[in-house]
N, C-alpha and C positions, 0 to 999 in steps of 0.2 A: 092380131087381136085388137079389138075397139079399146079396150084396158090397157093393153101395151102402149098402143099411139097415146093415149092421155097419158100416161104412168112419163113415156119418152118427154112430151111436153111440159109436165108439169117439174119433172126432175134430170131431165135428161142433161142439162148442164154439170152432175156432179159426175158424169162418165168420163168429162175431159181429169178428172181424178184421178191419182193413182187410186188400185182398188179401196187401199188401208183406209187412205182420207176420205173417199167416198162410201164407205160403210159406215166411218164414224160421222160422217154430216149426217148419212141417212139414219144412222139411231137417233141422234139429237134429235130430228126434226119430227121423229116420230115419237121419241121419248115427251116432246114441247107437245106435239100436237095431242098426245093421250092426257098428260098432266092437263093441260086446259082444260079439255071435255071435262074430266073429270072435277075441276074446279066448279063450273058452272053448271053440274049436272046432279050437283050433291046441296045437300044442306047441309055447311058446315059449321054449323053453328053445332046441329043436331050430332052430328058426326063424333065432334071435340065431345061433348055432353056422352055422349056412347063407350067414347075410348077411356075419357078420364072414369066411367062407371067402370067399367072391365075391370083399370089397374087397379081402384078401391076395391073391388070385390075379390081379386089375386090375393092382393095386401091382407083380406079378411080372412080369407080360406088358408092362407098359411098361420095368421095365429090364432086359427081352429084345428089346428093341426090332435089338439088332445081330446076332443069332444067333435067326434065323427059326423054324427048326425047334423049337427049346426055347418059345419064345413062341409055337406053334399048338398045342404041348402045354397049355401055362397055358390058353389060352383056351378049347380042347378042354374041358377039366376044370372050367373056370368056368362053360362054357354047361350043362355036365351038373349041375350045382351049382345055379345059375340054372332050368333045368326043375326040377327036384325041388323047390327053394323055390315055385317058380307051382304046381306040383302040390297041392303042401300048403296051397297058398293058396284053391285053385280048392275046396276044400268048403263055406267059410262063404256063399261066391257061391252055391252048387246052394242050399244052405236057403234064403237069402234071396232068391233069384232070384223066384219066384210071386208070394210078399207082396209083393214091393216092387213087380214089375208092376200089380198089384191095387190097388197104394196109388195107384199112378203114374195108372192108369184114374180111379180118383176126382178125384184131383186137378186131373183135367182136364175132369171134368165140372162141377167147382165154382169154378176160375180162369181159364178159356182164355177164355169171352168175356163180353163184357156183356151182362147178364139185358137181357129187352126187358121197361120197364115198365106196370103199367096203363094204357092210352090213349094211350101211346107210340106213334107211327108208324114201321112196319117192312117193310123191302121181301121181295117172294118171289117167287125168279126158278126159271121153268121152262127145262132148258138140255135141246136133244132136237138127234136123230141130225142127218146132214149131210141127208139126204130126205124127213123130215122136213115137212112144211107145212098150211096151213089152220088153222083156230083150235082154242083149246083155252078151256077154263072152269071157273072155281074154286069150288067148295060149300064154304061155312063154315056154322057154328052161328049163331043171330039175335046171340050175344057178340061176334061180329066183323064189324066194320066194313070193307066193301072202297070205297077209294075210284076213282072211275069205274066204267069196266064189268067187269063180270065174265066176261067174253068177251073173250078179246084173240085177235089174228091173232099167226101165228108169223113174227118178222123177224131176219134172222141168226141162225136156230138157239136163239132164246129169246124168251120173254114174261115181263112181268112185272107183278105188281100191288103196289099201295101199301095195308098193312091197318091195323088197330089195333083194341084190344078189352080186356075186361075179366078181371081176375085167374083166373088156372085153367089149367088144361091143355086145348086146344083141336084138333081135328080138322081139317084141311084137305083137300080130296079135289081131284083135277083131272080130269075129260072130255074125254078125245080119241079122236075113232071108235071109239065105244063102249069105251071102256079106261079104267079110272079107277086111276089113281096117290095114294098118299096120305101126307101127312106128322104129325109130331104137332110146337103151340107150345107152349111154354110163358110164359106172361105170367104176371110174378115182378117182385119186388123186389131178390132176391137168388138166384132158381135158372133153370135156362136149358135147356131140349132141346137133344141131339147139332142141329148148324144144317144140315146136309148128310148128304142121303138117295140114293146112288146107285142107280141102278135097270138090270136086266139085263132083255134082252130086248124093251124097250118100245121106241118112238119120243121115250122123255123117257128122257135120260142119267142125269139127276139133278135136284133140288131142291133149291133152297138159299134158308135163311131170311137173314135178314139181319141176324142178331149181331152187333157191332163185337168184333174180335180186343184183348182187353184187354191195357193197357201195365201190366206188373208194375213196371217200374223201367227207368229212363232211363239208362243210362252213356255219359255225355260224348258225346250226344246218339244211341248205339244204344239202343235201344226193345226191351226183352226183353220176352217174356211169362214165364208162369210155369214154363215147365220150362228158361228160356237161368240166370232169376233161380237157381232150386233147382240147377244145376249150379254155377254160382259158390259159394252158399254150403254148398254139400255140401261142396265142395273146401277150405273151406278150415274148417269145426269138423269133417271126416275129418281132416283135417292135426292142427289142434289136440286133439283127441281122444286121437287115436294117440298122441300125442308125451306128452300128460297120462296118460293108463297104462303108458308106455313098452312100447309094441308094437312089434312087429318085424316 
């Protein structure tokens, strides 16, 4: 994809990274590039003027606490107060909304699983309708190795074979009464094919390779990958950020 090649270009030096370190550059850099936009896309003057109205008007509605009426006014005029700040907030979000999806796509095509190595053995399950049955059969390139047959019978709605093979991008095709379904691997060091191909209309649901879903970082024994990792630390150089240019 056109997005990949740039995405490669633009950031494709934090890959020599282990993953940890390069999810945490790529939050920063994304956490820096949101805080700017959003610096120079706001009036913060107008902003600070909005926020500091809110807490006065909080500050009012709780020592209206014994006379109702007067405190649904405060709060009235707070939430009006409160829209208009989200308002003015909601434009740095529209700009950066695409790119950052687009970054978010790459990022997931370069941290979500484990690359399957040269001569690495790796599983590929055929998962088809509930009616499904009789055999199906896998065509690879002479690069790929299938171990046993290449013909399996369909049992609970899936088959599967045990492959392995040498560095490259690699074609797999599958034959079932007369229907051929097909996926692309990639065997890498470090880069990896989408691992799941769903498929409409066929008697094969989907395909699915068999990537291990990679552990970005462990917290006190939950197992993040790399978008649970890149929230945490968005959340907290956004926090640091903001507070270092004193945004509002």
């Amino acid at each position: 994809m056109v997005f990949d090649s740039f995405f490669d270009l633009v950031f494709g030096h934090v890959l020599a990274l282990p993953t940890f370190w390069a999810v945490l550059v790529m939050s920063l850099l994304i956490s820096l590039i949101i805080t700017v936009i959003y610096k120079y896309t706001t009036n913060q003057n107008l902003m600070k003027e909005m926020k500091d109205e809110i807490k006065e008007l909080q500050k009012e509605a709780k020592e209206l606490k014994d006379n109702p009426s007067e405190m649904m006014k405060a709060n009235k005029k707070m939430m009006e107060t409160n829209m208009k700040y989200m308002t003015h907030s909601l434009k740095p979000t529209l700009i950066t909304f695409v790119p950052i999806i687009l970054i978010f796509g790459w990022m997931s095509s370069n941290f979500a699983y484990e690359p399957i190595k040269p001569k690495q053995e790796f599983t590929v399950d055929a998962v088809f309708t509930e009616e499904a049955t009789g055999k199906i059969k896998i065509y690879t390139s002479n690069e790929i190795d299938v171990q046993g047959d290449a013909e399996k019978d369909i049992k609970d709605g899936k088959a599967s074979w045990l492959l392995s093979g040498g560095k490259g991008e690699h074609l797999l095709e599958f034959g079932i009464d007369g229907e051929k379904q097909s996926i692309n691997v990639i065997i890498d060091d470090s880069k990896y094919s989408e691992p799941l191909k769903k498929i409409k209309n066929s008697k094969i649901k989907e395909i699915v390779i068999g990537n291990r879903k990679k552990t970005v970082m462990d917290l006190f024994g939950w197992k993040l990958g790399w978008l649970g990792t890149y929230i945490i630390f968005s959340i907290v150089f956004s926090m640091g950020l903001r507070k270092l240019m004193k945004l509002h």
